[in-house]
C-alpha positions in Angstrom: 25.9 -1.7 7.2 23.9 -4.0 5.0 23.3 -7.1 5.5 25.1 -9.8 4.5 23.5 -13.3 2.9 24.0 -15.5 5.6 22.3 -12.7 8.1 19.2 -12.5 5.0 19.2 -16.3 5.3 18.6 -16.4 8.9 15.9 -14.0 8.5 14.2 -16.0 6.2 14.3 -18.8 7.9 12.9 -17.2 10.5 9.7 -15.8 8.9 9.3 -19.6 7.6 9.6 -21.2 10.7 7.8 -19.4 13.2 4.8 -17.7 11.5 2.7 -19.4 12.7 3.3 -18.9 16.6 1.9 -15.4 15.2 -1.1 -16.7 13.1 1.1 -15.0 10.0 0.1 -16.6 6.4 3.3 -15.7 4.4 4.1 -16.8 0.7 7.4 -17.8 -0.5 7.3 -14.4 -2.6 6.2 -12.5 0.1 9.3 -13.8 2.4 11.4 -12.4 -0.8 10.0 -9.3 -0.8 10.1 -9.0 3.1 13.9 -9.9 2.8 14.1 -6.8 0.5 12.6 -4.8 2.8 14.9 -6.0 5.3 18.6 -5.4 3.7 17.7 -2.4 2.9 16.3 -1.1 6.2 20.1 -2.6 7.5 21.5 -0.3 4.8 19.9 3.0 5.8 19.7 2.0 9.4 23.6 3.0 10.7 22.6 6.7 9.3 19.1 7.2 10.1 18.8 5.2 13.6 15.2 3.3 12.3 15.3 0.6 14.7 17.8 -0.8 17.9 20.1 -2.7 16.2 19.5 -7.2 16.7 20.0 -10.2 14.8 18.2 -11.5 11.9 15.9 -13.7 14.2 15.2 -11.3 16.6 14.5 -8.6 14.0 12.3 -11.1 12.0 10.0 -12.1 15.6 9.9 -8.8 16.8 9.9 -6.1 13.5 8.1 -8.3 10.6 5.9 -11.6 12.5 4.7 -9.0 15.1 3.6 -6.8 12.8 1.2 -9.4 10.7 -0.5 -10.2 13.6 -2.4 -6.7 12.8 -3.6 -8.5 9.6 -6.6 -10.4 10.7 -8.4 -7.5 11.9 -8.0 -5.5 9.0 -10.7 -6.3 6.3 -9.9 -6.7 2.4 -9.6 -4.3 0.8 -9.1 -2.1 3.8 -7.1 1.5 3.9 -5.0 1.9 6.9 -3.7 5.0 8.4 -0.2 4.5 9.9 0.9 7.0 12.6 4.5 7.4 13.2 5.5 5.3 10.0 9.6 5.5 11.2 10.9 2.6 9.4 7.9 0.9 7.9 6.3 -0.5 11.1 4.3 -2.5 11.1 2.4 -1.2 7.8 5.3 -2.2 5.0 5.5 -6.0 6.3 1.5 -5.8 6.2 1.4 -4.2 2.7 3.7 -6.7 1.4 1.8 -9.7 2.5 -1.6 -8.2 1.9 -1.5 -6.3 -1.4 -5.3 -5.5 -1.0 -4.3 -2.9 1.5 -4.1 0.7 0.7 -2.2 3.0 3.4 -1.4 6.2 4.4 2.0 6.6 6.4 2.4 9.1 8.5 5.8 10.6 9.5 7.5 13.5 11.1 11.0 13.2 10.1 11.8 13.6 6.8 14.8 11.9 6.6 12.7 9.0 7.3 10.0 9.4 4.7 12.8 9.1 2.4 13.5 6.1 3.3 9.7 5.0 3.7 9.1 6.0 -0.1 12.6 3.9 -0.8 11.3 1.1 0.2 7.4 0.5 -0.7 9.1 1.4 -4.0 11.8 -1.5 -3.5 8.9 -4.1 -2.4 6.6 -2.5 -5.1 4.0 -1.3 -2.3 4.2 2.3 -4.0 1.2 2.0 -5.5 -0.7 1.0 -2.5 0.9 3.8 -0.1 1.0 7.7 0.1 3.7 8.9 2.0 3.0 12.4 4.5 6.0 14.0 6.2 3.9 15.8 8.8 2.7 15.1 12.6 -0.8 13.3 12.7 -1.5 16.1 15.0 -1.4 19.0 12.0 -3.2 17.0 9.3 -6.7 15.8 9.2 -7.2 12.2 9.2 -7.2 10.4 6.2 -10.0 8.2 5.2 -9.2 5.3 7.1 -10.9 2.0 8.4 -8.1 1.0 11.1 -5.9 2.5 12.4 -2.1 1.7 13.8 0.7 2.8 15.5 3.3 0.5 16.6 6.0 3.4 18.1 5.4 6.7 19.2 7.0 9.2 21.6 4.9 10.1 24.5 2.3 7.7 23.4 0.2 7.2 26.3 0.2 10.9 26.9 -1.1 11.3 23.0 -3.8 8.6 23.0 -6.8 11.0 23.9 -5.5 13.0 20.5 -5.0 9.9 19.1 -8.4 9.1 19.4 -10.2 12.4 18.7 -7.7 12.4 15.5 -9.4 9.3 14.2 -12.1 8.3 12.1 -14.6 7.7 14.7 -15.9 4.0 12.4 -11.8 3.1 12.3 -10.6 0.0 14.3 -7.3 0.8 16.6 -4.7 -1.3 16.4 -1.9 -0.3 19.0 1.4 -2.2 19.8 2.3 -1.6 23.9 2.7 -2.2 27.6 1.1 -2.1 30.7 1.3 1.9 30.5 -0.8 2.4 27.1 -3.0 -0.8 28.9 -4.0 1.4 32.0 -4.2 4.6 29.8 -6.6 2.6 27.3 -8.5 1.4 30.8 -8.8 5.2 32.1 -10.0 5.9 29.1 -13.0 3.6 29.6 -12.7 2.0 25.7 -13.6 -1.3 24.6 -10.7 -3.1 24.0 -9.3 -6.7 23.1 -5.8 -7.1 24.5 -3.5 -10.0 22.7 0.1 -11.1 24.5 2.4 -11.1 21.4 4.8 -14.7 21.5 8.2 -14.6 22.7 6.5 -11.7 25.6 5.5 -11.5 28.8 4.3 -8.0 28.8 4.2 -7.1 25.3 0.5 -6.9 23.5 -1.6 -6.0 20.4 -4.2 -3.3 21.8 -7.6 -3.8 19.1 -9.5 -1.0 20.2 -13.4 -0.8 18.6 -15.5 2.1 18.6 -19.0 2.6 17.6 
């Protein structure tokens, strides 16, 4: 079901209002583009399941604003490898509001890459973005200097792969809990925890290696 103007509206508003709770710069053009981005993920999202359904607000806090707080650690210019793209998250909202970005979004389901190509064509990201429709653990890594994942099964259990996967100069930038927090801990890495707004238990993981 798309969605309708007065639910596009409130999204907006939204992204205007509270960006900067979440240290998010966003342009009037990019808030367009991210409202793009956003009916058209409410079009595709009855068939293909890409995110628990919630209203405009909520899905402009927690989806898009959550997202861009990955921006100020990535550098200009920077190419970003996205594992377990699903529906865009958090690399589209990123690519829209940072054109300098070049990414690589991976995916397992097909169905979804569909959708993924769909829509950095409809916010005019295609040019910035290659789309891959296999699991990070059967492809080598793409040149990359961060790396993010915001939702992926099993993925405390996966974060040793994870980490051998990656480009051992790329930043981490992991969306989680208090599980992926003690797994990151076991794992002895240096690590900068940020409490996302609106959460109690929710955090941006930067994770630098050397």
């Amino acid at each position: 079901m798309s969605a309708s103007n007065t639910q596009l509206k409130e999204f907006k508003e939204t992204l205007a209002s509270e960006a900067g709770a979440y240290q998010a710069g966003i342009s009037v053009e990019a808030i367009d583009r991210l409202g793009e981005y956003y009916v058209l993920l409410s079009t595709w999202n009855a068939r293909l399941h890409l995110v628990a359904p919630c209203p405009p607000g909520e899905f402009a806090r927690r989806h898009v604003l959550e997202s861009l707080m990955l921006l100020p650690h990535v550098p200009q210019g920077a190419m970003v490898a996205d594992v377990g793209s699903g529906a865009g998250l958090p690399i589209i909202p990123c690519l829209i509001v940072r054109p300098d970005i070049k990414a690589t979004l991976i995916e397992s389901s097909r169905k979804k890459t569909v959708f993924l190509r769909e829509a950095l064509n409809r916010v005019g990201a295609s040019k910035s973005a290659t789309v891959i429709a296999e699991r990070f653990e059967e492809i080598p890594a793409p040149k990359a200097d961060a790396i993010t994942c915001r939702a992926l099964d099993r993925f405390e259990a996966k974060l040793p792969e994870i980490l051998k996967w990656s480009p051992r100069a790329s930043t981490l930038l992991f969306f989680g809990g208090k599980g992926l927090r003690d797994q990151i801990i076991h794992l002895d890495l240096d690590f900068t925890e940020i409490l996302i707004p609106n959460s109690e238990k929710r955090f941006l993981f930067v994770i630098r290696r050397n």
